[in-house]
ROSE-782860 format. One record per residue: residue in one letter; x, z, y of N, C-alpha, C in turn. Coordinates in steps of 0.2 Angstrom, whole numbers, plus 5000, padded with zeros to 4 digits. Layout:
<robas>
+----+------+------+------+------+------+------+------+------+------+
: aa :  nxx :  nzz :  nyy : caxx : cazz : cayy :  cxx :  czz :  cyy :
+----+------+------+------+------+------+------+------+------+------+
:  a :    X :    Z :    Y :    X :    Z :    Y :    X :    Z :    Y :
...
+----+------+------+------+------+------+------+------+------+------+
</robas>
This chain:
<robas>
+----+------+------+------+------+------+------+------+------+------+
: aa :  nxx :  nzz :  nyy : caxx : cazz : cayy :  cxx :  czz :  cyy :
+----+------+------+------+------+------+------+------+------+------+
:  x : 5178 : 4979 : 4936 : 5171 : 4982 : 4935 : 5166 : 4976 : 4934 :
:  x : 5163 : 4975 : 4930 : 5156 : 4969 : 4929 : 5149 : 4973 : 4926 :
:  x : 5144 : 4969 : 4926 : 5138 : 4971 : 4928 : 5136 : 4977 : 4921 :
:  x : 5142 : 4974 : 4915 : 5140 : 4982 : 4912 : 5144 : 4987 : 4913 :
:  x : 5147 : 4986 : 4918 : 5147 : 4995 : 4920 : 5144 : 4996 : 4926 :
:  x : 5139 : 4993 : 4926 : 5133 : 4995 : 4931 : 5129 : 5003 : 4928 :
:  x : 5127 : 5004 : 4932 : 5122 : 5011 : 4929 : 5115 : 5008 : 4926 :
:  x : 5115 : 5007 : 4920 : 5109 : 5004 : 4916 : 5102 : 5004 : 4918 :
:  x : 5099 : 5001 : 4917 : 5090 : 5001 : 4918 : 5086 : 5002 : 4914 :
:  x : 5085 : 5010 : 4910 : 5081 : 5009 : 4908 : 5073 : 5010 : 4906 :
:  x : 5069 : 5007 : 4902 : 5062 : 5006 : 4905 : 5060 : 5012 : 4905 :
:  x : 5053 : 5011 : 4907 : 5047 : 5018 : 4909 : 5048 : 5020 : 4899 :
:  x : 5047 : 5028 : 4899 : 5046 : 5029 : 4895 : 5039 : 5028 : 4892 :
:  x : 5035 : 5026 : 4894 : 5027 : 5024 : 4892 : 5023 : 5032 : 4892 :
:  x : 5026 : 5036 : 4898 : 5021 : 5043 : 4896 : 5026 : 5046 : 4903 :
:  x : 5023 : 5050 : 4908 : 5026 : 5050 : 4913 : 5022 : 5048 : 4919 :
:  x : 5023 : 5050 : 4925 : 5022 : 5047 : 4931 : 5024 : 5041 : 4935 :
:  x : 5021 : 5037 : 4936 : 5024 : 5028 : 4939 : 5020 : 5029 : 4945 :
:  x : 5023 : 5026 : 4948 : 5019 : 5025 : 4955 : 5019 : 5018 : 4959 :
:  x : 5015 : 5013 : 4960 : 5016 : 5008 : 4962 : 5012 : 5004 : 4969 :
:  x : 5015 : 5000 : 4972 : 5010 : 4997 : 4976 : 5013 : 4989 : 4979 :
:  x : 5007 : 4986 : 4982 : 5007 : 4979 : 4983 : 5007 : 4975 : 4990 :
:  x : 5013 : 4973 : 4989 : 5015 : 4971 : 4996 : 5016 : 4963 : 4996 :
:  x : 5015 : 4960 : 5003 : 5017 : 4951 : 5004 : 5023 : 4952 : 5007 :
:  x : 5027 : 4947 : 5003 : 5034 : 4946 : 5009 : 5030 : 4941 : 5014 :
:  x : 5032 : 4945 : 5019 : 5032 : 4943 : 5024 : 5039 : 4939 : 5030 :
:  x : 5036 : 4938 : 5035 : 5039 : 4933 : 5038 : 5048 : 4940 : 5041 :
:  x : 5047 : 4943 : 5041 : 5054 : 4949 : 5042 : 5058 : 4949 : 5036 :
:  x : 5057 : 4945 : 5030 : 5058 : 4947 : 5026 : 5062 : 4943 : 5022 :
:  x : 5060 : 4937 : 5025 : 5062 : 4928 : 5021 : 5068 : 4927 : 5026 :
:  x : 5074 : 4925 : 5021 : 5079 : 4917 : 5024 : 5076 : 4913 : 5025 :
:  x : 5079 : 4909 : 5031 : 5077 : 4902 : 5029 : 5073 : 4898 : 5027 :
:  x : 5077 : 4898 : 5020 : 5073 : 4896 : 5016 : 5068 : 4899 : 5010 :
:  x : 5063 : 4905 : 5013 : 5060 : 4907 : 5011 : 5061 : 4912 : 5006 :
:  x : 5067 : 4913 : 5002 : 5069 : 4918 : 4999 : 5070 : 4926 : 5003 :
:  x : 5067 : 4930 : 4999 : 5069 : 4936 : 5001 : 5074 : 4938 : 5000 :
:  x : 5076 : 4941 : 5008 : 5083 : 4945 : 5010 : 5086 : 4948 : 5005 :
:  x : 5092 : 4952 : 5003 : 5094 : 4958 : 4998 : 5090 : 4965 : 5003 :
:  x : 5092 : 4964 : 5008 : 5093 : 4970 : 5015 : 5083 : 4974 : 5015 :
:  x : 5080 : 4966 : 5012 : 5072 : 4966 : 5013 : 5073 : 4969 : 5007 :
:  x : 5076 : 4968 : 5000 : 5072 : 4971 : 4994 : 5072 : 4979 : 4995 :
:  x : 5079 : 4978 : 4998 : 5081 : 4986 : 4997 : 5077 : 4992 : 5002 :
:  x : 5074 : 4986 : 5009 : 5068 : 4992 : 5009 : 5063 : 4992 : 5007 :
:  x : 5062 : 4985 : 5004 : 5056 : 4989 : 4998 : 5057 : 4993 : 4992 :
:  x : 5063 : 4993 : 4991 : 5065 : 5000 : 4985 : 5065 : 5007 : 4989 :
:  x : 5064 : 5006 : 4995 : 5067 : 5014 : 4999 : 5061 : 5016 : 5000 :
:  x : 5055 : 5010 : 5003 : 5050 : 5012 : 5006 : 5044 : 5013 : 4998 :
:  x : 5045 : 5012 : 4994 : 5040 : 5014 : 4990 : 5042 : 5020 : 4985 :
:  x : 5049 : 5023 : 4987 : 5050 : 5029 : 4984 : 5049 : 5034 : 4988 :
:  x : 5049 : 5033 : 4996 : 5046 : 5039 : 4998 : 5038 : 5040 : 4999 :
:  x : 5035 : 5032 : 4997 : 5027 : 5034 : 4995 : 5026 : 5035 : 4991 :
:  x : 5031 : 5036 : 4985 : 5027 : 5040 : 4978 : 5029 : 5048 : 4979 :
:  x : 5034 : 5050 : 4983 : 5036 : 5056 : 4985 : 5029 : 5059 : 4988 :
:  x : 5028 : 5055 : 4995 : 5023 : 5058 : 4999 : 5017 : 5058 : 4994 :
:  x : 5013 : 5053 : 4990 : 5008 : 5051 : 4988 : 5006 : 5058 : 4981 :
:  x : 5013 : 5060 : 4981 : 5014 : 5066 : 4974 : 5013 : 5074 : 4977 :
:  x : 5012 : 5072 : 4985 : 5011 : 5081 : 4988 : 5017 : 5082 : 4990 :
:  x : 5023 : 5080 : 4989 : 5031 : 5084 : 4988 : 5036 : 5080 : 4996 :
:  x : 5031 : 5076 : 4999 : 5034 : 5073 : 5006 : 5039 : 5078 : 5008 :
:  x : 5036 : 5083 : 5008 : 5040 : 5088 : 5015 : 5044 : 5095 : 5013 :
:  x : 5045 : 5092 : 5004 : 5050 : 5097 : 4999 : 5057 : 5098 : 5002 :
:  x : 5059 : 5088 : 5002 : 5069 : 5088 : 5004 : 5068 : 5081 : 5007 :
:  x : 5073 : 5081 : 5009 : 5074 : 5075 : 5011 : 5080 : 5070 : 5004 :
:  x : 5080 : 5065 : 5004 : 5083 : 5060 : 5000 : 5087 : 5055 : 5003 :
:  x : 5093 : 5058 : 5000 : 5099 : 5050 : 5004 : 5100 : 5046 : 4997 :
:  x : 5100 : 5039 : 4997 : 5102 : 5036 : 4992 : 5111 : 5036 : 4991 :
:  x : 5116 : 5037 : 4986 : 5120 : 5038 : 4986 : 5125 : 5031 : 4982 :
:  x : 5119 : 5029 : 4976 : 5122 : 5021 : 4973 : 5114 : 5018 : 4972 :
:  x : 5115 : 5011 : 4972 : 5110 : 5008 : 4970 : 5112 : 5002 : 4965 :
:  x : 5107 : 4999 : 4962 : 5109 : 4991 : 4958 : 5103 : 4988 : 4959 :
:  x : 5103 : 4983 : 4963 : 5098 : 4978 : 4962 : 5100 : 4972 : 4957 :
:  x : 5095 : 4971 : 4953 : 5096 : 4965 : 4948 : 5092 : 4959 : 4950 :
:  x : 5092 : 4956 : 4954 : 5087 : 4949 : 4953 : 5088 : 4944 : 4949 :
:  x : 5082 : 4945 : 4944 : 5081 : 4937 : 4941 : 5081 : 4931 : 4942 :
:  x : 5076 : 4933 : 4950 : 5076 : 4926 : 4954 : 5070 : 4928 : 4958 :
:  x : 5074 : 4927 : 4965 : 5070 : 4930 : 4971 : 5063 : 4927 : 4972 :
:  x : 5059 : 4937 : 4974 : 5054 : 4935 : 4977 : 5053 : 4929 : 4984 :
:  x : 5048 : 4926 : 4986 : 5048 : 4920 : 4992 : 5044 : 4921 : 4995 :
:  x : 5043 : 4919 : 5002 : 5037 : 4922 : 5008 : 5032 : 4921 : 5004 :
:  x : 5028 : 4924 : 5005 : 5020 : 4923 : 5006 : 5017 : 4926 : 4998 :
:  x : 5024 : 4927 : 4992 : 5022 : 4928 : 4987 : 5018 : 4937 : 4987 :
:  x : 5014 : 4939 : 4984 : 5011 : 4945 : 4983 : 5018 : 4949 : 4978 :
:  x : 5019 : 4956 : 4979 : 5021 : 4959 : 4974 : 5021 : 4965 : 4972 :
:  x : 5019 : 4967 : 4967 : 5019 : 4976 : 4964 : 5026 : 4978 : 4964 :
:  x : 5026 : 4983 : 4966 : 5032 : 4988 : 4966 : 5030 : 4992 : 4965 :
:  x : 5033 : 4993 : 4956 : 5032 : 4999 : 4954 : 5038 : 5004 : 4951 :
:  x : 5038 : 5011 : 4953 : 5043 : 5013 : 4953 : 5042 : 5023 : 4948 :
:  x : 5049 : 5024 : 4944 : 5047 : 5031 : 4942 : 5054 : 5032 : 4943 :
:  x : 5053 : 5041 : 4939 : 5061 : 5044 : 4939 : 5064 : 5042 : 4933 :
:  x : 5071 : 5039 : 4931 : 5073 : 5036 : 4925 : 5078 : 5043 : 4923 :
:  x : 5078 : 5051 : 4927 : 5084 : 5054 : 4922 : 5084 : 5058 : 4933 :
:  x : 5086 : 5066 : 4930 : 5088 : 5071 : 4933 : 5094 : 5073 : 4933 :
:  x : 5098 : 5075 : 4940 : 5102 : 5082 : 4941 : 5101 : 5087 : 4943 :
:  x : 5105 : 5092 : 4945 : 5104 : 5098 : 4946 : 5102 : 5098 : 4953 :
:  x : 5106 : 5093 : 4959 : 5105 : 5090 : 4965 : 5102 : 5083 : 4966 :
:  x : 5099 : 5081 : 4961 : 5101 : 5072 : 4961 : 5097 : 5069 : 4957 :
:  x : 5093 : 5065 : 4958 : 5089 : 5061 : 4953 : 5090 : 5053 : 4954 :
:  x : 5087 : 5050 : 4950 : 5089 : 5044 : 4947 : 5080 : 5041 : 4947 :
:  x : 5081 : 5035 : 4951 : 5075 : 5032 : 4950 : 5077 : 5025 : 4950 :
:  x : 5071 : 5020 : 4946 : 5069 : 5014 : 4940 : 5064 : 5011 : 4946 :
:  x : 5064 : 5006 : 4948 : 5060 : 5001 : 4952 : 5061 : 4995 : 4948 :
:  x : 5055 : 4991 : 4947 : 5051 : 4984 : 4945 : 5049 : 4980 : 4949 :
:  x : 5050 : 4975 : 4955 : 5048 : 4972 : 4956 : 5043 : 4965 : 4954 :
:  x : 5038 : 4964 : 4951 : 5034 : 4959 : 4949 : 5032 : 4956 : 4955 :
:  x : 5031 : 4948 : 4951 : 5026 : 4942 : 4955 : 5024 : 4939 : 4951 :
:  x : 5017 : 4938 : 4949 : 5015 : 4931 : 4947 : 5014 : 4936 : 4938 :
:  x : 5014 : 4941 : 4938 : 5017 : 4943 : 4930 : 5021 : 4945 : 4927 :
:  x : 5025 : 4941 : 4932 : 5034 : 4939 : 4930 : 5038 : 4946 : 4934 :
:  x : 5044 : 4951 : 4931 : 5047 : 4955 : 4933 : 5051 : 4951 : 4936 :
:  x : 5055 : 4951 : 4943 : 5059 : 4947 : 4946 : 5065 : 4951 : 4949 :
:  x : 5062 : 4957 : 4949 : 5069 : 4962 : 4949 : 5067 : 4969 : 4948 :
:  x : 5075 : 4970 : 4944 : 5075 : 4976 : 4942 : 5081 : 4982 : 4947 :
:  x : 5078 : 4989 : 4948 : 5085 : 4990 : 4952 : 5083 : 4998 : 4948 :
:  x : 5091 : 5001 : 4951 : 5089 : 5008 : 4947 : 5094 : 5012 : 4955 :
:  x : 5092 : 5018 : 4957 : 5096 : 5020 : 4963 : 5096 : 5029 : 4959 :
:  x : 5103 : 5031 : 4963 : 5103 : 5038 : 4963 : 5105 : 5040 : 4970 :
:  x : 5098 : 5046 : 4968 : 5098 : 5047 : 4977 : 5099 : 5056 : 4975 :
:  x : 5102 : 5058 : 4981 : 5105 : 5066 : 4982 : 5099 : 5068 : 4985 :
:  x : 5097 : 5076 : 4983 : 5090 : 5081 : 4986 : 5094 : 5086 : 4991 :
:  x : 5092 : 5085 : 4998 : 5094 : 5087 : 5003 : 5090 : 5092 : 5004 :
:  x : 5093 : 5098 : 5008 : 5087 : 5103 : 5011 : 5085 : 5099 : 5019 :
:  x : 5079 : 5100 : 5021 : 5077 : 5096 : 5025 : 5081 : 5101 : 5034 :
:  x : 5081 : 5105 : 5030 : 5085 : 5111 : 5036 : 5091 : 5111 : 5039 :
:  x : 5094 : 5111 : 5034 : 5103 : 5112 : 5035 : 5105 : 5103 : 5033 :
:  x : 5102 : 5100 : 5028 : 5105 : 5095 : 5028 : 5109 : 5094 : 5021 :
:  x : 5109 : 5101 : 5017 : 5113 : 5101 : 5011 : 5110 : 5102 : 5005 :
:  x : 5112 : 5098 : 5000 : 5113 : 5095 : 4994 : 5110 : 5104 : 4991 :
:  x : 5102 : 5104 : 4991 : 5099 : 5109 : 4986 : 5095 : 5108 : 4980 :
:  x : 5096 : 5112 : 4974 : 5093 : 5111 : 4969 : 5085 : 5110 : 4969 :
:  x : 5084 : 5105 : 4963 : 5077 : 5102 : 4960 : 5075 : 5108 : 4962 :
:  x : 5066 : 5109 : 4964 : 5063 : 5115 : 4965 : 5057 : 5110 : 4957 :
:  x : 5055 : 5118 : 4955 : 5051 : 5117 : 4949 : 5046 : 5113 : 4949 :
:  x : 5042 : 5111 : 4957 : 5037 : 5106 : 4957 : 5039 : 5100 : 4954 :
:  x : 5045 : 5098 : 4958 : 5049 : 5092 : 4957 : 5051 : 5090 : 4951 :
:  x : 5053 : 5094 : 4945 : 5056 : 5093 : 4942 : 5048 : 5094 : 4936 :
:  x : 5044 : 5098 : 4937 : 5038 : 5096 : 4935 : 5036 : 5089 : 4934 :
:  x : 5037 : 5084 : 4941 : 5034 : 5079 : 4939 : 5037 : 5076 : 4938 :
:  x : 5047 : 5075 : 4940 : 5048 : 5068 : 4940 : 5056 : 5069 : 4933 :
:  x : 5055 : 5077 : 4931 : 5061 : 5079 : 4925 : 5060 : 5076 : 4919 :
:  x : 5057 : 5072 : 4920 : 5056 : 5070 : 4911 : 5062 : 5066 : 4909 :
:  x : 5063 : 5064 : 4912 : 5069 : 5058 : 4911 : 5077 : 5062 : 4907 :
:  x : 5082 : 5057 : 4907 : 5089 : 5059 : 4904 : 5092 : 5064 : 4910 :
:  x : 5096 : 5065 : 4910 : 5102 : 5068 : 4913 : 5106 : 5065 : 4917 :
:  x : 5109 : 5063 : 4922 : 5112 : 5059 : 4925 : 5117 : 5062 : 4930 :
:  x : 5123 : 5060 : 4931 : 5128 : 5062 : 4936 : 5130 : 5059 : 4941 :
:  x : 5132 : 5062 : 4945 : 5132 : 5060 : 4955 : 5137 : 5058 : 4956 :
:  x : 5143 : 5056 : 4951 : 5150 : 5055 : 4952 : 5151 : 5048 : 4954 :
:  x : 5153 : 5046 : 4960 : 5155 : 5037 : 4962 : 5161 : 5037 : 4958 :
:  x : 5160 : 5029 : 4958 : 5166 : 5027 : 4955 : 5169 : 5021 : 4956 :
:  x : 5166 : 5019 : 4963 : 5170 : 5013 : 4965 : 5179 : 5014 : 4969 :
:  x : 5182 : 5008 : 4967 : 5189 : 5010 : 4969 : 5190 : 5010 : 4978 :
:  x : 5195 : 5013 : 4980 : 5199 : 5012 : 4989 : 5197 : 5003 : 4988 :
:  x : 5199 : 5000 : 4995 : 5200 : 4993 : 4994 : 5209 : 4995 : 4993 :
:  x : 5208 : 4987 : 4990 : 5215 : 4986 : 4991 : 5220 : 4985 : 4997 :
:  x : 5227 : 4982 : 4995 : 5230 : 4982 : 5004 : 5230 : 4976 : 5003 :
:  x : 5231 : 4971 : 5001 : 5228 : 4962 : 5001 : 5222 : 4960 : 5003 :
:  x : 5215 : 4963 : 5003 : 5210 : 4961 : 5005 : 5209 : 4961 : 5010 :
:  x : 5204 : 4955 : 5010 : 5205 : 4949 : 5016 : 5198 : 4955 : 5023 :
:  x : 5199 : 4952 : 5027 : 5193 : 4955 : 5033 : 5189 : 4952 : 5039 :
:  x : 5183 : 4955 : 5038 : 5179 : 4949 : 5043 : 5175 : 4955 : 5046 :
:  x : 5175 : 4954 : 5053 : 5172 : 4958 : 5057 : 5165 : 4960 : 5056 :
:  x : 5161 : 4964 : 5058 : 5154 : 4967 : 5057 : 5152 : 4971 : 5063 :
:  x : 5146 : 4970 : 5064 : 5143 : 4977 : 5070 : 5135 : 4980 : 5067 :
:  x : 5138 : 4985 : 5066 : 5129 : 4989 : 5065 : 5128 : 4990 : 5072 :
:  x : 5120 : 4991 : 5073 : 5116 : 4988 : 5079 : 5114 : 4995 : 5080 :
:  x : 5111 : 5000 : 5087 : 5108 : 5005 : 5087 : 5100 : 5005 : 5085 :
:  x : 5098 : 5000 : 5086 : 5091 : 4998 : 5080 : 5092 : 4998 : 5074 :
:  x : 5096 : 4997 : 5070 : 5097 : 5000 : 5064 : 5100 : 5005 : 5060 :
:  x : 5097 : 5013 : 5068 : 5097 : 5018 : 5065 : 5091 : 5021 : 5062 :
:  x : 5090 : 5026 : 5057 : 5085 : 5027 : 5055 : 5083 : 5036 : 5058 :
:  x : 5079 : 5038 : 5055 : 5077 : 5046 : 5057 : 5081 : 5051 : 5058 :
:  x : 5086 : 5050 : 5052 : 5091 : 5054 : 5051 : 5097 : 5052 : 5056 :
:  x : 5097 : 5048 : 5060 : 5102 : 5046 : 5064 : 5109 : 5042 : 5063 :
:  x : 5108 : 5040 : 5057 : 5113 : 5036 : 5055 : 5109 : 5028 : 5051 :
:  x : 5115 : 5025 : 5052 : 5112 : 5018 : 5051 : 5108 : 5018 : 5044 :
:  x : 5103 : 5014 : 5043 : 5098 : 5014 : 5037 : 5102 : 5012 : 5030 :
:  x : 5099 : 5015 : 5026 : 5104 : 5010 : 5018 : 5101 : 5004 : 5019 :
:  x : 5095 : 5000 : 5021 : 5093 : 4992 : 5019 : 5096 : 4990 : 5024 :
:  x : 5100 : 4995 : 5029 : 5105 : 4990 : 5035 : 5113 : 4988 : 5030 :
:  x : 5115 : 4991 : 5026 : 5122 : 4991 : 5022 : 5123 : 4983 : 5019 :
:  x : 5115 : 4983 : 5016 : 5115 : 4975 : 5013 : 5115 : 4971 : 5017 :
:  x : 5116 : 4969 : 5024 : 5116 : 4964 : 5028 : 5123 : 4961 : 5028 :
:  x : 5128 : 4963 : 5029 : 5135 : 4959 : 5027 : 5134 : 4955 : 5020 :
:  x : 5130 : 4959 : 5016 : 5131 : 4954 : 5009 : 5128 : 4948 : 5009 :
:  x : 5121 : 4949 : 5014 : 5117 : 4944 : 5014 : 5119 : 4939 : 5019 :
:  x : 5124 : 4940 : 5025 : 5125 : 4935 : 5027 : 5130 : 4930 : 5024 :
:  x : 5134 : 4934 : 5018 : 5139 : 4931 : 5014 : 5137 : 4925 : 5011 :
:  x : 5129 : 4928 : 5009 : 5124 : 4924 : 5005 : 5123 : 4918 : 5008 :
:  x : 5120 : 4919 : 5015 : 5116 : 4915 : 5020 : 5120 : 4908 : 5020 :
:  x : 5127 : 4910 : 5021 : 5134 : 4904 : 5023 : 5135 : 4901 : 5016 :
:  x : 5132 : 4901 : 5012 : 5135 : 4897 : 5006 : 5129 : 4894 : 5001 :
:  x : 5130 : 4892 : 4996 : 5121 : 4890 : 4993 : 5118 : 4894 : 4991 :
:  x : 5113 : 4892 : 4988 : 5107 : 4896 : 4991 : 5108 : 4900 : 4986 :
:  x : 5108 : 4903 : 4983 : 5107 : 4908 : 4977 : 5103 : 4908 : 4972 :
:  x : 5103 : 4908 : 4966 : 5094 : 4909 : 4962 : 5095 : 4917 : 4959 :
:  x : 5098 : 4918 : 4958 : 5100 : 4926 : 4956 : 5105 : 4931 : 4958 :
:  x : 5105 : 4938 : 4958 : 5112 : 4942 : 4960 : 5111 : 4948 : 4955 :
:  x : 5116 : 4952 : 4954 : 5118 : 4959 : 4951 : 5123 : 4961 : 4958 :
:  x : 5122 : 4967 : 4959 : 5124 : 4970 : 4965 : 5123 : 4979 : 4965 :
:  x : 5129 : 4981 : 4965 : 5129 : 4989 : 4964 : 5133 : 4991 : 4972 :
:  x : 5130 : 4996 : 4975 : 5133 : 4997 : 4979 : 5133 : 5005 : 4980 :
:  x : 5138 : 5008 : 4983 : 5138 : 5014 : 4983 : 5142 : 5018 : 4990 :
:  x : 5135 : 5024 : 4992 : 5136 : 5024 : 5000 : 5142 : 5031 : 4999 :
:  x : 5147 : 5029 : 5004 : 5152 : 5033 : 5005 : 5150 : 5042 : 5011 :
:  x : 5152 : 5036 : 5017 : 5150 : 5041 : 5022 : 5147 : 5036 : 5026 :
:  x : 5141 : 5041 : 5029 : 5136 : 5038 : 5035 : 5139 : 5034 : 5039 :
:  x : 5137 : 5029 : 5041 : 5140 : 5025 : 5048 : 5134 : 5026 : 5053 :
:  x : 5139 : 5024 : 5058 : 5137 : 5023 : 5066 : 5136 : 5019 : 5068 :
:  x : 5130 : 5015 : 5072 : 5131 : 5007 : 5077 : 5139 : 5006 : 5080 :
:  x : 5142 : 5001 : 5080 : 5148 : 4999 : 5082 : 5151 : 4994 : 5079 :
:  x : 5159 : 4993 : 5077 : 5163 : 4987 : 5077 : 5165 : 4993 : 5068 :
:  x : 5164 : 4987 : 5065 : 5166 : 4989 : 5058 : 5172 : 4982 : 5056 :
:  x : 5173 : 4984 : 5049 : 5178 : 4978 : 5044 : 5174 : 4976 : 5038 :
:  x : 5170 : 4972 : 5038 : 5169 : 4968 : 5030 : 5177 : 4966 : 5025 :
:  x : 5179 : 4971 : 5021 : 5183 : 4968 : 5017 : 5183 : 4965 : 5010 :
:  x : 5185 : 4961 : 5007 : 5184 : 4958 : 5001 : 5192 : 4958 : 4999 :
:  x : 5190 : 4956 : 4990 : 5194 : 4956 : 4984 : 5191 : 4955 : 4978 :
:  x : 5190 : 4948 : 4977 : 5187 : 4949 : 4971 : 5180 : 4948 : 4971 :
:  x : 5176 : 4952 : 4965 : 5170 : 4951 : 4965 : 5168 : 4961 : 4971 :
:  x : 5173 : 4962 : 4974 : 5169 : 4969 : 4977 : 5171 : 4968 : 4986 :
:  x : 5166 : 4971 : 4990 : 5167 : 4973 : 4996 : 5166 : 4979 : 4998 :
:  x : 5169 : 4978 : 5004 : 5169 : 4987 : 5007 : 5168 : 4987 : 5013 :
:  x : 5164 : 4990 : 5019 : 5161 : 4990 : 5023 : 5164 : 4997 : 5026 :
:  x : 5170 : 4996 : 5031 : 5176 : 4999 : 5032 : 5173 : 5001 : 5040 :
:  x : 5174 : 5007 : 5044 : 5174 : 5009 : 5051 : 5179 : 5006 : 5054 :
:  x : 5178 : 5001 : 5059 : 5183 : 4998 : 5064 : 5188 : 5002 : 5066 :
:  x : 5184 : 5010 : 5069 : 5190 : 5012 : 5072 : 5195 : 5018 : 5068 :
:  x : 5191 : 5020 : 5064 : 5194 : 5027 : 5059 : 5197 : 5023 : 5052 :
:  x : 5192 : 5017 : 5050 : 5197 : 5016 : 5044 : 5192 : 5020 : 5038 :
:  x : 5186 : 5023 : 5038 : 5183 : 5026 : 5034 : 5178 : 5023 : 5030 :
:  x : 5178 : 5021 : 5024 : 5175 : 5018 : 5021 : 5168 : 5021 : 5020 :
:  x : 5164 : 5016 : 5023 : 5156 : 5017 : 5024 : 5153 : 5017 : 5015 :
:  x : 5152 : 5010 : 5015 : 5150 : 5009 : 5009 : 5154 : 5004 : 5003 :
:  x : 5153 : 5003 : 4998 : 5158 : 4998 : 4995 : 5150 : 4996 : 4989 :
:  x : 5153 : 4990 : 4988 : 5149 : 4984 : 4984 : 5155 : 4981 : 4977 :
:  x : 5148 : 4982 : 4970 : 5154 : 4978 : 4965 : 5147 : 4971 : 4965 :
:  x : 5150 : 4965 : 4964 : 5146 : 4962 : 4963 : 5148 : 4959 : 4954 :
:  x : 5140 : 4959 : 4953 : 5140 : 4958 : 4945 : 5142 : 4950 : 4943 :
+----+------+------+------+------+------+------+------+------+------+
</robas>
């Protein structure tokens, strides 16, 4: 798998609903060397889709697990820079929508991501259909399907230990998705510096604070439960 069999980016239709807003990477948010984290981008993808959710009236409609994402970076945001995050729906399911995020700095688009997130009832927890509001505002888009497609690991893949933290559980009770990107960014951290990434990940089953497996093969990782063997999340890298 390489970056074109990622799920595509495509632009804003030019007619529709966008929603955006402007934030400073901050000091939580920089390596080192002043590059923004992955684990940072991805809550700012997470955290300005439930602003456009709430800022729409439709806050308290469903709840929204992400279920794949793709972050594309051209070349990372850095402390202190300003940035617009702006983000729409790029395409509907019957359970499931697909949203298009732009990160800009300076003018310049510096990353593109596109994620599909599952429409939860906020009550029971389960996978219920688009209600009319919703699909009012954000159905204009294509059609899109829920189906993963990343592979099992392999039996050669090599392994390096991980621990999710009880701080990085979120409301829902289960570790955050901008917590998933930390194994990849520590991968980052140990080796040179990066000027760019393409990075598709796709979350399996919830995890829990505890002793995990980082496995690798290739250009993919998989972020494995220590004790059960249950594959959390898995990553193709572009």
């Amino acid at each position: 798998m390489t970056a074109a069999d990622f799920d595509p980016l495509p632009p804003h239709p030019g007619a529709g609903r966008a929603f955006e807003q402007t934030l400073v990477a901050g000091l939580a948010d920089a390596a080192p060397s002043g590059r923004v984290r992955l684990d940072a981008l991805a809550r700012w993808l997470q955290d300005a889709a439930l602003d456009d959710v709430v800022d729409a009236g439709l806050g308290g409609v469903a709840l929204w697990v992400v279920r794949r994402s793709r972050i594309k970076v051209e070349a990372f945001p850095r402390f202190g820079d300003a940035a617009t995050v702006r983000t729409w729906s790029s395409g509907t399911g019957r359970m499931w929508a697909q949203r298009r995020t732009t990160i800009v700095v300076g003018g310049r688009a510096l990353v593109e991501a596109v994620a599909l997130w599952v429409h939860l009832d906020p009550g029971s927890g389960r996978p219920f259909p688009l209600t009319p509001a919703e699909l009012d505002l954000y159905g204009a888009g294509r059609e899109v399907k829920a189906r993963l497609r990343h592979p099992a690991p392999p039996a050669g893949a090599t392994s390096a230990p991980w621990t999710f933290r009880a701080t990085e559980l979120d409301i829902a009770d289960h570790i955050n998705n901008a917590a998933y990107w930390s194994p990849l960014e520590a991968e980052l951290l140990a080796g040179p510096e990066p000027l760019s990434a393409d990075v598709e990940i796709e979350h399996k089953t919830p995890a829990q604070p505890g002793d995990h497996h980082v496995l690798a093969a290739g250009d993919r990782r998989w972020i494995v439960d220590a004790a059960s063997g249950a594959v959390r999340a898995s990553f193709a890298l572009g």
